[in-house]
C-alpha positions as CSV (number, residue, x, y, z in Angstrom):
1,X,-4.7,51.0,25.2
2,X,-5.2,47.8,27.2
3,X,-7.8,45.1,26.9
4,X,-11.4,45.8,27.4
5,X,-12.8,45.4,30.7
6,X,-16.2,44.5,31.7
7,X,-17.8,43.5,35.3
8,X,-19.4,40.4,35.1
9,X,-23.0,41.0,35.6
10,X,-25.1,39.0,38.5
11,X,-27.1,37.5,34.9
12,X,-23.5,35.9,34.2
13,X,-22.9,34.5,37.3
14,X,-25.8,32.6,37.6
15,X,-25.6,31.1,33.8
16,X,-22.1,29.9,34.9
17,X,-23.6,28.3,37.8
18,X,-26.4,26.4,35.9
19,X,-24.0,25.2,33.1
20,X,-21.8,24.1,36.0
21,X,-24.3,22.5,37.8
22,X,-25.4,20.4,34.9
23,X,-22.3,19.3,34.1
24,X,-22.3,17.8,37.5
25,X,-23.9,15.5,36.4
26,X,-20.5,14.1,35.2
27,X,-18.6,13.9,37.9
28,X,-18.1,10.5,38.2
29,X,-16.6,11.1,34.9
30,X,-13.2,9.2,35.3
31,X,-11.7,11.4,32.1
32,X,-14.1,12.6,29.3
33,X,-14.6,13.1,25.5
34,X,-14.1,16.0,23.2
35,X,-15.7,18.5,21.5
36,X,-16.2,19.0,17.8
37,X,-14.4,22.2,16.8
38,X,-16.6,24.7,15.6
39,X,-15.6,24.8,11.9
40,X,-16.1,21.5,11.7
41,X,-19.3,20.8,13.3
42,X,-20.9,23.7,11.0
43,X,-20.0,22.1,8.2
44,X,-21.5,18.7,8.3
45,X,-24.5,19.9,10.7
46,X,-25.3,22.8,7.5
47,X,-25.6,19.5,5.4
48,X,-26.6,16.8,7.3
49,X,-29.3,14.6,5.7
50,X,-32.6,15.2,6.9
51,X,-34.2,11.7,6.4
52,X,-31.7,10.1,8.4
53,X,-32.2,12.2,11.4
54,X,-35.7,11.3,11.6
55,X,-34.9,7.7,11.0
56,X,-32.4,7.7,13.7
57,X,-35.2,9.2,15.6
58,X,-37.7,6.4,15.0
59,X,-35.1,3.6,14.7
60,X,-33.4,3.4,18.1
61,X,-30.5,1.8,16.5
62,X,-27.9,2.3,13.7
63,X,-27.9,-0.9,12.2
64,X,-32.0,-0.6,11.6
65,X,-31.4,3.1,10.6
66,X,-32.5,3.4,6.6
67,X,-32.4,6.8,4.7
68,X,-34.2,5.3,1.3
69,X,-36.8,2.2,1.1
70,X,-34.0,-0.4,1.2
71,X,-34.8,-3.8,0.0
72,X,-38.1,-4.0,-2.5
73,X,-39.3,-7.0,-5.0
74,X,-37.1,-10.0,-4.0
75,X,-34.7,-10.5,-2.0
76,X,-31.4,-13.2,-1.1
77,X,-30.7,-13.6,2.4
78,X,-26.6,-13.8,1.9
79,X,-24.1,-14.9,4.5
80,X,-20.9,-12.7,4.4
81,X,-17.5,-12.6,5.4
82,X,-14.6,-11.1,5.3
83,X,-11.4,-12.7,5.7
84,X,-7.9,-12.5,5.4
85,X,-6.7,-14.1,2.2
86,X,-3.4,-15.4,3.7
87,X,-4.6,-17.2,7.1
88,X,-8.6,-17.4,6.2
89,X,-9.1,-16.1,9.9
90,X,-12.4,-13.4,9.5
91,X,-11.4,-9.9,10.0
92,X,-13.8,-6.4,9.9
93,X,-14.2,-4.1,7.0
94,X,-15.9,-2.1,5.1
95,X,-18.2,-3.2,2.3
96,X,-20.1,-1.1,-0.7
97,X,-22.7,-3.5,-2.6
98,X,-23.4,-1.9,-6.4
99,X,-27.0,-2.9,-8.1
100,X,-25.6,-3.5,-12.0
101,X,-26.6,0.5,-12.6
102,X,-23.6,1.5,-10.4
103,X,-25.6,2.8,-7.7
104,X,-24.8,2.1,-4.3
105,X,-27.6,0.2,-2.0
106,X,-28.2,0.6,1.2
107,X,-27.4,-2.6,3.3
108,X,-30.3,-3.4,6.1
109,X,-28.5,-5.2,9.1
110,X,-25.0,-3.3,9.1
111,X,-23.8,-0.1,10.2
112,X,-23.7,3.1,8.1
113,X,-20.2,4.4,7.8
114,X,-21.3,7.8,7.1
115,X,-23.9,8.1,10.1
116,X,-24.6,11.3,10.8
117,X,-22.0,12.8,8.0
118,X,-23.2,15.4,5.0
119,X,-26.0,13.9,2.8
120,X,-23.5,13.7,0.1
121,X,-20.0,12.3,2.1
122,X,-18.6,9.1,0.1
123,X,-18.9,7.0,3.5
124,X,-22.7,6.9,3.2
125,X,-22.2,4.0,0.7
126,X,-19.9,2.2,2.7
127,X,-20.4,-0.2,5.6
128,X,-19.4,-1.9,8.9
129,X,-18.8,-5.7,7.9
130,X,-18.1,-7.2,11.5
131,X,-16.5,-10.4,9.9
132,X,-19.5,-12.3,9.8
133,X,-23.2,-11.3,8.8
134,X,-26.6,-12.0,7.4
135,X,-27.8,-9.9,5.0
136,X,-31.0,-9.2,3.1
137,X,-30.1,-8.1,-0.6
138,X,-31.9,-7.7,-3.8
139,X,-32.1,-11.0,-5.5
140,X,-30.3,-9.3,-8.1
141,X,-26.4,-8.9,-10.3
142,X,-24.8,-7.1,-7.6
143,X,-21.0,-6.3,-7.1
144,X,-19.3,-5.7,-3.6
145,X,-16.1,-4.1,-3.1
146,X,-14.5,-4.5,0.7
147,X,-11.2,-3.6,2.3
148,X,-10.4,-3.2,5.8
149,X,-8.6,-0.1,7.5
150,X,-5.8,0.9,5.5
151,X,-3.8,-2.2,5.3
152,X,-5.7,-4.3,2.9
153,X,-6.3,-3.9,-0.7
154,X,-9.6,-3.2,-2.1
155,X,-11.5,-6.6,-2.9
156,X,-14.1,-6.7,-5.6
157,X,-16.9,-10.2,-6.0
158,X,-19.8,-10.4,-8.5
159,X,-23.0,-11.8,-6.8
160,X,-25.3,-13.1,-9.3
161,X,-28.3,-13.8,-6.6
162,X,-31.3,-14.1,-9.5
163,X,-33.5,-16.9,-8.1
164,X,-31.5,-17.6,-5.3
165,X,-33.4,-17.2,-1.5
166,X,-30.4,-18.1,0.1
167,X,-26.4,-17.4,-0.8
168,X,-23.1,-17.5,1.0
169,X,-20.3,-15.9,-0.1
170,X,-16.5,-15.0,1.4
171,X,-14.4,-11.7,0.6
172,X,-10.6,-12.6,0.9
173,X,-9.0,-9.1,1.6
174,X,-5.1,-8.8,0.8
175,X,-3.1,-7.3,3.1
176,X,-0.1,-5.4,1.9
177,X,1.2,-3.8,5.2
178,X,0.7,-5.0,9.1
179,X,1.3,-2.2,11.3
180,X,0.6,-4.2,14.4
181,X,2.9,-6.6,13.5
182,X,5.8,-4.2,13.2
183,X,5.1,-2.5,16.4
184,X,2.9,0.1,15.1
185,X,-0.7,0.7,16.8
186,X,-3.4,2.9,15.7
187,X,-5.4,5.5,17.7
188,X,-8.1,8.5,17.3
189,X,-6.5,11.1,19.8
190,X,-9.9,13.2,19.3
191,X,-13.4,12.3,18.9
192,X,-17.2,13.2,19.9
193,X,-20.4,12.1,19.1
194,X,-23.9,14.5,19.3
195,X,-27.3,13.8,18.1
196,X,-27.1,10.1,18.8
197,X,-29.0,8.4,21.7
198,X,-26.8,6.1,24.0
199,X,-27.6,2.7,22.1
200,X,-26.6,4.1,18.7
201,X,-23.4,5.7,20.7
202,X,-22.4,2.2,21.6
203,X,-23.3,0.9,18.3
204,X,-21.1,3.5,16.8
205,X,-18.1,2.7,18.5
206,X,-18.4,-1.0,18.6
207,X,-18.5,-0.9,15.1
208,X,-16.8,1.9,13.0
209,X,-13.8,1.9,15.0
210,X,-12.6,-1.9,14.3
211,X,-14.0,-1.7,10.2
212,X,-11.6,1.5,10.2
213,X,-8.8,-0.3,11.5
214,X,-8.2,2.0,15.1
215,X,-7.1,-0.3,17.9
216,X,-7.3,2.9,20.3
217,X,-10.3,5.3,20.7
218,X,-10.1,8.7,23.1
219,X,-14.0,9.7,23.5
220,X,-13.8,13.5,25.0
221,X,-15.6,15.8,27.3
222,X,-16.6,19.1,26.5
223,X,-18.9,21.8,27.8
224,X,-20.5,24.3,25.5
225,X,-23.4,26.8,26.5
226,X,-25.6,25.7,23.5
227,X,-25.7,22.4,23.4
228,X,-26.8,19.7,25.4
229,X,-27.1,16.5,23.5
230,X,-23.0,15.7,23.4
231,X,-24.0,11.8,24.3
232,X,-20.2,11.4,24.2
233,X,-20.1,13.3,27.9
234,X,-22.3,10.6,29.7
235,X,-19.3,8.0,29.3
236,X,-17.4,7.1,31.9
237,X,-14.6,4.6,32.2
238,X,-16.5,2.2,33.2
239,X,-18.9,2.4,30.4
240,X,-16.4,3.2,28.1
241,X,-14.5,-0.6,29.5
242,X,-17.7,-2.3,28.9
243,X,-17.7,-1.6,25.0
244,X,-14.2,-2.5,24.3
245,X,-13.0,-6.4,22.4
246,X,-10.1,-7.6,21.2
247,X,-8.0,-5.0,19.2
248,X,-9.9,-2.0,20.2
249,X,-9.6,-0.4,23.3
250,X,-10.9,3.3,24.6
251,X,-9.4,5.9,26.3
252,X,-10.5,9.3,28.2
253,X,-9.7,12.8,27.2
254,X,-11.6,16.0,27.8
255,X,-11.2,19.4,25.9
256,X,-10.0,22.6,27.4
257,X,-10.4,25.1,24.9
258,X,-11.1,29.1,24.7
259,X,-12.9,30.9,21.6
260,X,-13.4,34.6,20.9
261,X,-16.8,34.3,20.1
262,X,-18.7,31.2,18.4
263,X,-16.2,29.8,16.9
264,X,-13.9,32.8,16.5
265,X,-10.7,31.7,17.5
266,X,-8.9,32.4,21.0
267,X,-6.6,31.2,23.0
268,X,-7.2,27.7,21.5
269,X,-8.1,24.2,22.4
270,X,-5.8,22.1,24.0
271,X,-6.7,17.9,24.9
272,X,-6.4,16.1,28.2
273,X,-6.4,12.6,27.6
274,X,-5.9,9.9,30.2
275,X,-7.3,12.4,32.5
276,X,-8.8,10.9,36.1
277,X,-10.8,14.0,36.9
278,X,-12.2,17.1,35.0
279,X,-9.7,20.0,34.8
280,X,-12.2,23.2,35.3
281,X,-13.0,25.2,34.3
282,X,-13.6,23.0,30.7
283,X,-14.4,26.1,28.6
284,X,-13.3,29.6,29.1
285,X,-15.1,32.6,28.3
286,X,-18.3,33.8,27.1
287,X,-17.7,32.5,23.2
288,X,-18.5,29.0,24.4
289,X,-19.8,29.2,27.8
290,X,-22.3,32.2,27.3
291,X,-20.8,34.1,29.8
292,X,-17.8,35.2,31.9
293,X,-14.3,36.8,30.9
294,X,-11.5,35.6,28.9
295,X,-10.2,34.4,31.6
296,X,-8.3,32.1,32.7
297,X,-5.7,31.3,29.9
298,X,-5.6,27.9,29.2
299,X,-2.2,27.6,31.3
300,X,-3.5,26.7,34.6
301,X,-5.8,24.1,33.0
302,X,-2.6,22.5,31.3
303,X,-0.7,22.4,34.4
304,X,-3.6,21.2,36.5
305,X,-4.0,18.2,34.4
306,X,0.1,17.3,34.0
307,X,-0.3,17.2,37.8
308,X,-3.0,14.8,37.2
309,X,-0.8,12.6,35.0
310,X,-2.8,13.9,31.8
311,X,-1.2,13.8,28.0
312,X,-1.7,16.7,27.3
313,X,-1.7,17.4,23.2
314,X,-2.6,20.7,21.0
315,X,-5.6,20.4,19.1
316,X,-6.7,21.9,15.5
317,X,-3.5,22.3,13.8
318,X,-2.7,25.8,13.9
319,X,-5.7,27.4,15.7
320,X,-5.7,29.5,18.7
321,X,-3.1,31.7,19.8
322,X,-1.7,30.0,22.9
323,X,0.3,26.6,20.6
324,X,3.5,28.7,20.4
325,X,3.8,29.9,24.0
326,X,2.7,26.3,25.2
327,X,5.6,24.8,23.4
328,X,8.0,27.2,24.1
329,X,7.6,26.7,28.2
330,X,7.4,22.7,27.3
331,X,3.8,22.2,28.7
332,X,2.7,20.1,25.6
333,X,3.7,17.0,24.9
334,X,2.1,16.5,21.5
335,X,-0.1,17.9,18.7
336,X,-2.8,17.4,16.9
337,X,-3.0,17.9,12.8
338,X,-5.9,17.0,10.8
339,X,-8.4,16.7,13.7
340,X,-11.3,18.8,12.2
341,X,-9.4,21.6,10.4
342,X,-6.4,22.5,8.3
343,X,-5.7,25.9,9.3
344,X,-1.9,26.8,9.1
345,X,0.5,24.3,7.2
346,X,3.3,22.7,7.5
347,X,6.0,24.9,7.0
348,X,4.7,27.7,8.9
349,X,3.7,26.0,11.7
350,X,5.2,23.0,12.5
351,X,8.6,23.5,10.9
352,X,9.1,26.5,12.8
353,X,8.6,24.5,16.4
354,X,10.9,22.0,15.4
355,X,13.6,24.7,13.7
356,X,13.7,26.7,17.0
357,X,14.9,23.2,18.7
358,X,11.5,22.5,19.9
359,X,10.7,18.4,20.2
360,X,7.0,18.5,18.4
361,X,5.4,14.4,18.4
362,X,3.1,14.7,15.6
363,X,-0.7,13.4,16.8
364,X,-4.0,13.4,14.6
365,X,-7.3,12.5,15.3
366,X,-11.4,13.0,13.7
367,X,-12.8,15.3,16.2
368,X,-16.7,15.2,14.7
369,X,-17.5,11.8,14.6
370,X,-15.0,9.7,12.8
371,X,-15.5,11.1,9.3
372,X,-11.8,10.6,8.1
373,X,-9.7,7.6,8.2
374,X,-7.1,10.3,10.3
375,X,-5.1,8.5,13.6
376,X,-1.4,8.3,14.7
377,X,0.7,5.2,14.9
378,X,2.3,5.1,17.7
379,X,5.2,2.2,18.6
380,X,3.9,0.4,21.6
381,X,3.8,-3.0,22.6
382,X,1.1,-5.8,22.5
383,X,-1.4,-5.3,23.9
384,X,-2.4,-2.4,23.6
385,X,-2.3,0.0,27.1
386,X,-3.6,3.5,27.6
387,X,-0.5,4.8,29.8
388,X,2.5,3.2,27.5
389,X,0.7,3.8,24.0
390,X,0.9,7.7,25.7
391,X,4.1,7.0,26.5
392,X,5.4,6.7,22.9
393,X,3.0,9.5,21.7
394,X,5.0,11.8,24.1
395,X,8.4,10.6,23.5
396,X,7.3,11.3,19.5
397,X,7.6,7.6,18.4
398,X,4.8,8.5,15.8
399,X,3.2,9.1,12.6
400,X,-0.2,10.4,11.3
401,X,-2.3,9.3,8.4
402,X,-5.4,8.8,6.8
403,X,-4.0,6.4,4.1
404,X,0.0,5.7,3.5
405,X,1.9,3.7,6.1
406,X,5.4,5.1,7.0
407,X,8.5,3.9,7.7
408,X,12.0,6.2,8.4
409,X,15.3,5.0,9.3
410,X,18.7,7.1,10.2
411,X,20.8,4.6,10.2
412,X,20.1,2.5,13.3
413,X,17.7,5.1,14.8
414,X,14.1,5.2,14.7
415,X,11.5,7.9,15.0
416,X,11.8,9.8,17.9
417,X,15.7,9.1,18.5
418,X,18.1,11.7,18.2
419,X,21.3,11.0,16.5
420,X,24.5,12.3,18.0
421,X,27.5,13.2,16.0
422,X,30.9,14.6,16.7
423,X,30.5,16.8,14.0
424,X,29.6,17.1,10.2
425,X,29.1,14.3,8.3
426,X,26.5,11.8,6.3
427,X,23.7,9.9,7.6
428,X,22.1,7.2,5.9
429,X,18.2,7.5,5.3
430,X,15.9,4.9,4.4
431,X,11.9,5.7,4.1
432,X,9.1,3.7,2.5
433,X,5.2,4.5,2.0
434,X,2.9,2.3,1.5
435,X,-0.8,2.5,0.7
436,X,-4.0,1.4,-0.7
437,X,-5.0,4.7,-3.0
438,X,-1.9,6.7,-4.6
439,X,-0.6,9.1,-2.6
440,X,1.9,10.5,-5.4
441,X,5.1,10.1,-3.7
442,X,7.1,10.1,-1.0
443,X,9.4,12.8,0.8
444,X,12.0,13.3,2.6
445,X,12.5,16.4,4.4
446,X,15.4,17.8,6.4
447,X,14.7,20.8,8.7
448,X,11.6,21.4,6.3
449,X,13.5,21.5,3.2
450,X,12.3,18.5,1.0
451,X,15.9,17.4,-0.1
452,X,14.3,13.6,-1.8
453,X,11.2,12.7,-3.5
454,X,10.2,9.7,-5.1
455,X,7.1,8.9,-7.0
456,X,4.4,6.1,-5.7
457,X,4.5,2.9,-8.2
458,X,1.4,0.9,-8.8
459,X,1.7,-3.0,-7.5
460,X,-1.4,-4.7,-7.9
461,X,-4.0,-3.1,-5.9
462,X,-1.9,-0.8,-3.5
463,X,0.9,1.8,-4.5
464,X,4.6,1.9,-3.0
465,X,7.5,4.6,-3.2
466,X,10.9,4.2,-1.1
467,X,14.1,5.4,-0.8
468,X,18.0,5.4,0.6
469,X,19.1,8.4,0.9
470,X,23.0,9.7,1.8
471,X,22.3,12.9,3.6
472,X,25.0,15.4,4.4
473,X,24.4,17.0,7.7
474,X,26.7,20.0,9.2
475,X,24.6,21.2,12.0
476,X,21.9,20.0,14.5
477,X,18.2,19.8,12.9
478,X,15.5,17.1,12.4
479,X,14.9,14.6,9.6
480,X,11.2,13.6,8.4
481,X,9.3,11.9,5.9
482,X,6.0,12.9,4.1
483,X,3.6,11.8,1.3
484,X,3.0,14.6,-1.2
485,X,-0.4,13.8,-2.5
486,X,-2.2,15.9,0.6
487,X,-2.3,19.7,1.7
488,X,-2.2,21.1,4.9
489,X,-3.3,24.6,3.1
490,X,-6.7,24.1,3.1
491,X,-7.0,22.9,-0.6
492,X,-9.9,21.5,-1.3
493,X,-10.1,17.3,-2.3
494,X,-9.8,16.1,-5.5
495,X,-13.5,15.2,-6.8
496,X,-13.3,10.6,-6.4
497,X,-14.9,9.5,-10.0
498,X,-18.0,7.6,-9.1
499,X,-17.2,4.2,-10.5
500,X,-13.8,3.5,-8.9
501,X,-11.6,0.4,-10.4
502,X,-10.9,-2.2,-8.0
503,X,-7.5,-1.7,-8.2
504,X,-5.6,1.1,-7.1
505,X,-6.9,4.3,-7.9
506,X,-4.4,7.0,-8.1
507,X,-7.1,9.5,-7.3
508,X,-4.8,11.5,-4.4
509,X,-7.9,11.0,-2.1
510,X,-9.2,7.9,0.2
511,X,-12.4,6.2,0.2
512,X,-13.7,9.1,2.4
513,X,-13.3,11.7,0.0
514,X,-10.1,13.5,1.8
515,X,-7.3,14.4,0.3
516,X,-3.9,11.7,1.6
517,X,-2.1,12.9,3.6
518,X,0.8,11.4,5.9
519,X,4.2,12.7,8.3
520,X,6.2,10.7,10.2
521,X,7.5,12.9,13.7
522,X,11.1,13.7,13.5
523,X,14.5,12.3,13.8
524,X,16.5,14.5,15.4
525,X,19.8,15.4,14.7
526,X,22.6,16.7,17.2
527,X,25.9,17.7,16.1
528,X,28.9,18.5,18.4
529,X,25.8,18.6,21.7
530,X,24.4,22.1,20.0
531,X,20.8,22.4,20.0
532,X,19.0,23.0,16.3
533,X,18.0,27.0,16.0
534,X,17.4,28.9,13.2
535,X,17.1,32.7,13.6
536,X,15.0,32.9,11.3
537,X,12.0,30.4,12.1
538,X,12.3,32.7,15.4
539,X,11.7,35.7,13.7
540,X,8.8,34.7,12.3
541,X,7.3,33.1,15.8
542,X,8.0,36.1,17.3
543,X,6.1,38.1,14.8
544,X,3.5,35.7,15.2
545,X,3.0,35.4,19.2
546,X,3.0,39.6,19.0
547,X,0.5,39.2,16.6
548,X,-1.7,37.3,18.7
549,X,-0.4,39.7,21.8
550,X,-2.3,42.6,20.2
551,X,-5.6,40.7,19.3
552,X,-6.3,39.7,22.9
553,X,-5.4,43.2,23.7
554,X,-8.2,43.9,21.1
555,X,-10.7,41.6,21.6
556,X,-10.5,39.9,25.1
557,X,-12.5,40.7,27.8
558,X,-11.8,40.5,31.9
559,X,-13.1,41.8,35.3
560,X,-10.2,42.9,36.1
561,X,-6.6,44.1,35.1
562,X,-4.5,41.8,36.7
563,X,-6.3,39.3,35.0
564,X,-5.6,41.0,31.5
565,X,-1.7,41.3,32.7
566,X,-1.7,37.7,33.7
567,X,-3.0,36.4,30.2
568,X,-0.4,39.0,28.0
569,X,2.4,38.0,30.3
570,X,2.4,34.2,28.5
571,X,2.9,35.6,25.5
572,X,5.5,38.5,26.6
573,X,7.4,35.4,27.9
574,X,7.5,33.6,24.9
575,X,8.5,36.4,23.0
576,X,11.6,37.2,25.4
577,X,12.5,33.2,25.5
578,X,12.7,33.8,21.6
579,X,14.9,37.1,21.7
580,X,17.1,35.9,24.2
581,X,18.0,33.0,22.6
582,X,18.7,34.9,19.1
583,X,20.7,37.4,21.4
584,X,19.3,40.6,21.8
């Protein structure tokens, strides 16, 4: 039996229509933002805390936002400032202030990390230190803990402001690890922002971005029957020009996606970023749009915007059905892990694009507001440019995070080389991690095998693991490193105690309450000029792309049947590239 068919009704056409015509309004879009993936969205929207929506309702602005009473009795106004212990120059971060109970206040006159998380997310007690700032705090014993992104150790100061009206105080942060200075700049691939009038939109990303650390922001598009209060959609570059400052810049990006019904996964959902028009139709199908077949695939949309001179990179780890097929016929040029999901893992997954010879850059971004420290490095020059900062993400010169900091060596070659041999023989392999929380230790895999691991040591306030490694290598494959304290499985994270020391912590989970994870991209490995296959990482593709054949033959919906044949062919493709290359 084929797909089901349906005739679009005249109700459908004219509910494309209006959604289109009201996302005319973004036309002079020069390359938009992205949506929150469903999972994700549900999650933190089923839990959101109801207090602070109406105070961001009555508020107008983030920093005036409160959830409780804030300051009572009296109070110390207290200059503070973070700055960098070595040079003294001020720097961002992020600051929690303790009353002597332990409990976290509420600071009046910064930004909330957590805005608009879950009631209960661990980033409602931290916030956006700018560098400099006036605060008003309880004339009180306090303690204040600060770091900034993930480069800096965790700093801890007693205030003792009892009778004081006035105080001034520095926080010295450590760093243990420059990125920047070794090349390495850090980006959010993925991110929208709902529920938020335009002033607290450009309070949110004037702040949170630089106490985090991210030098490089994509804001996304997206369309979606239901919802109409995306204030991410209403940027344009210009706008989007206007909020940047030194060390953070912003890019476009707008989300193609398909679902089989709200949330259901489909075809999948797929990111244009660097985009100078919208690719449309955005959405596809009636699961997001309200209307319409399942059709188009999301195909033409990724060749429309590589004519365009889009990046174009797979979102969601392993959802939606089209990832294999889009790699196999070379239309991606990244993807996306950890940005609002964790379905699929690792090793079945990713390890099977790279062990069919595939070239897979490794990407990661937030998706639903920025509620993870998640981003890739990428090795780009200073300063920081939307088109060459792409240009290492495609050519795979990365690695993702939301703690450690990675290094990987073969030899002379960096991430994102390939090392040619004559034939067998050793490699040398040098990897360090790096990080503020332990991450457990550090791995080093070799066509998804882990073949080294070392454990994280504690030094001072941060943790460290590194090795050298002689590796014996007899055929083409790929070479990675890894921190083992996170899961791609969809583990849940390790519950944080709720008085954390100020040095390290060893608690396998960051400040945001999500479990470490980090993965350099590959080194690839080329011996005798014969490309890396394994038969049976095919095997199981194959299995997986006929798997997905038959639920679109199940579940999908078009007008007509060349329509259903055009959508089955992409994955009849993929499956015959697969076969011939095993050699049936």
């Amino acid at each position: 039996m084929g797909p089901t068919r349906t005739k679009r009704t005249e109700q459908g056409r004219v509910g494309v229509r209006r959604i289109a015509r009201v996302v005319l309004v973004s036309t002079l879009w020069a390359g938009g933002v992205t949506q929150a993936h469903e999972t994700t969205r549900r999650a933190f929207e089923a839990t959101l805390e109801p207090r602070e929506a109406s105070a961001l309702f009555a508020s107008g602005s983030l920093v005036r936002t409160a959830v409780s009473a804030g300051v009572t009795g009296r109070e110390c106004r207290v200059t503070l400032q973070a700055v960098d212990a070595a040079t003294g120059r001020p720097m961002p971060a992020l600051i929690r202030v303790r009353n002597e109970r332990g409990q976290a206040l509420e600071v009046p006159g910064l930004v909330c990390r957590g805005i608009k998380l879950r009631a209960n997310h661990p980033a409602k007690e931290w916030y956006v230190l700018p560098g400099n700032a006036e605060l008003r705090l309880p004339a009180a014993v306090l303690s204040v803990e600060a770091f900034s992104g993930l480069e800096t150790e965790r700093s801890f100061i007693v205030l003792d402001l009892r009778g004081k009206t006035q105080a001034r105080h520095e926080l010295p942060l450590r760093r243990f690890h420059d990125a920047a200075a070794a090349g390495w700049r850090a980006g959010n691939t993925h991110l929208h922002l709902r529920g938020l009038t335009r002033a607290q939109a450009d309070e949110y990303l004037r702040n949170i971005p630089r106490g985090d650390g991210l030098e490089l922001v994509f804001v996304s598009y997206l369309e979606r029957a239901r919802d109409a209060d995306y204030i991410t959609n209403d940027y344009g570059a210009a706008d989007l020009a206007a909020l940047e400052q030194p060390g953070l810049r912003f890019g476009n990006g707008e989300e193609h996606r398909h679902n089989f019904g709200s949330g259901g996964e489909g075809y999948g959902h797929v990111m244009f970023l660097n985009l100078p028009e919208l690719v449309r139709p955005v959405s596809i199908g009636s699961g997001i749009t309200g209307a319409g077949p399942d059709y188009p695939a999301l195909r033409p949309g990724i060749d429309r915007a590589r004519q365009l001179g889009a990046t174009v990179i797979w979102c969601h780890n392993a959802f939606g059905m089209e990832h294999a097929p889009s790699w196999l016929s070379g239309r991606l040029h990244a993807h996306n892990i950890f940005d609002g999901g964790s379905q699929g893992s690792y090793a079945r997954t990713f390890y099977r694009l790279l062990n069919v010879g595939l070239k897979v850059p490794f990407s990661a971004g937030t998706d639903w507001f920025i509620y993870d420290f998640s981003r890739v490095y990428v090795r780009a020059a200073s300063p920081v440019r939307v088109d060459s900062w792409l240009g290492g993400l495609a050519a795979g010169r990365t690695f993702i995070s939301n703690g450690p900091l990675l290094e990987l060596r073969v030899g002379r070659h960096e991430i994102g080389d390939t090392v040619a041999l004559d034939g067998a023989g050793e490699l040398t392999v040098r990897g360090r991690a790096v990080g503020r929380v332990d991450f457990r230790g550090l791995e080093l895999v070799h066509d998804g095998a882990v073949v080294r691991q070392v454990p994280a040591q504690a030094i001072d306030g941060h943790f460290v693991a590194e090795f050298e490694h002689t590796l014996p290598v007899r055929h083409s494959g790929w070479i990675a490193a890894r921190v083992s304290g996170g899961s791609l499985e969809g583990d849940g994270p390790v519950v944080v105690p709720p008085n954390l020391p100020v040095r390290a912590t060893g608690t396998g989970t960051n400040e945001m309450g999500e479990a470490i994870f980090a993965h350099t991209s590959p080194v690839y490995v080329e011996v005798s000029g014969r490309p890396h296959f394994d038969a049976r990482a095919a095997e199981a593709l194959i299995t997986s792309i006929e798997e997905s054949r038959r639920t679109i033959q199940a579940k999908a919906r078009f007008d007509r049947d060349d329509q259903a044949d055009e959508v089955l062919n992409i994955y009849t493709v993929a499956i015959e590239t697969l076969r011939r290359r095993l050699g049936r």
